[in-house]
N, C-alpha and C positions, 0 to 999 in steps of 0.2 A: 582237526583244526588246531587242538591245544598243542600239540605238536611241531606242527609250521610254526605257531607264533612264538611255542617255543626254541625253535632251530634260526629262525629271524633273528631274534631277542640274542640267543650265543653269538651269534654272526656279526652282530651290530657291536656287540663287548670286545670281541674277540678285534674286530678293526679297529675301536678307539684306542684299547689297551696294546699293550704285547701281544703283535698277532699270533701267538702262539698260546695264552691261554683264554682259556674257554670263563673260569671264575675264580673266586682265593678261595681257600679254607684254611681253617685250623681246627688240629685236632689235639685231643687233650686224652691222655692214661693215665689211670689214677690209679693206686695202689690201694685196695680196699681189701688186704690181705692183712696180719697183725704182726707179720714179718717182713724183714726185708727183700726188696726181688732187683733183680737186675734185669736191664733193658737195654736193647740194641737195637735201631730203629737202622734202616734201610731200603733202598731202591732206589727210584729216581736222586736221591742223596741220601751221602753215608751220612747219618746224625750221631753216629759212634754209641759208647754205650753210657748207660745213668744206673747209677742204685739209686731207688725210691724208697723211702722209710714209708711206712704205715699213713695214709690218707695222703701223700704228697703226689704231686702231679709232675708229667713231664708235658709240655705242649710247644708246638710247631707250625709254623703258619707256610703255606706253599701256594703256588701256581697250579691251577690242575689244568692237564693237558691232555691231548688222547694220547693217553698209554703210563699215564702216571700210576705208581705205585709205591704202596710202602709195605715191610715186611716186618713183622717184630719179631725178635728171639730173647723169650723169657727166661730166668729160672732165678726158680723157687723151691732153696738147700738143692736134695737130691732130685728135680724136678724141671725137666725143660720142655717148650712147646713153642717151634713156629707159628706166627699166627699171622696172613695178611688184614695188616689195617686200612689198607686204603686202594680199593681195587675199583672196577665198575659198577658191580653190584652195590658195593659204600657207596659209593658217591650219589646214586638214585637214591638211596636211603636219607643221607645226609643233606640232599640238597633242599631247600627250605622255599625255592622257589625267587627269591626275593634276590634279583640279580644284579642287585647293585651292591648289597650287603656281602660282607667276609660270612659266609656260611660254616659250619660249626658239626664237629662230631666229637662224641664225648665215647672213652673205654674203661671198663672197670677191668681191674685184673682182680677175682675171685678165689678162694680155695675151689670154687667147684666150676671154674673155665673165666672166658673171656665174652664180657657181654659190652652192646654198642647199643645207642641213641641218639638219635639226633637232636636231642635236649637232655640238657643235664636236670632232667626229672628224679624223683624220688625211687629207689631202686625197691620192690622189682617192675612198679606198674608194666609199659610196655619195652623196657631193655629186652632186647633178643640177644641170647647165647649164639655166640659163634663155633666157640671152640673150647675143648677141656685141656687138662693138664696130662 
């Protein structure tokens, strides 16, 4: 049942807005590293690249659509890692339910990998690692 009224509820957004997405988000990387890293955010759009000093954020607000993605390409000094930040499995994680609202996923980039939340809580309660370096 949660499911129909969840597939109604897209349907119903998805006609009033741009038929073509589904909800908004924005997602936010934050640099929880003591060094500098570079960022190169891609897929559905090139966002091109950013260096992040120490606790600074890059964040981006988009349409999700079926088949939206984002890819990021780290590095830190001798040290690089693809990571997708924004695929199907994200977007179940991320989504808050609350479908009128800009929904929200937060990234730490780590010395010991890349971890996600769908609230920017206190690290490490429930952040799950995705990915290492």
């Amino acid at each position: 049942m949660f499911h129909l009224i969840f597939f109604l509820t897209m349907l119903s957004i998805c006609l009033a807005s741009d038929p073509n997405t589904i909800y908004k988000l924005r997602m936010y990387v934050t640099n929880a590293i003591g060094d500098n890293i570079v960022v190169h955010v891609s897929g559905s759009e090139d966002l091109g690249n950013r260096t992040l000093a120490f606790n600074q954020e890059f964040d981006w607000r988009f349409g999700v659509k079926l088949g939206t993605y984002y890819l990021g390409e780290f590095w830190w000094g001798s040290k690089h890692a693809s990571v997708s930040l924004f695929n199907f499995h994200i977007s179940r994680t991320c989504f808050n339910g609350k479908v009128f609202s800009i929904q929200r996923c937060y990234w730490l980039v780590k010395p010991d990998g890349f971890w996600y939340h769908e609230k920017n809580d206190t690290f490490p309660g429930e952040w799950t690692r995705r990915a290492t370096w």
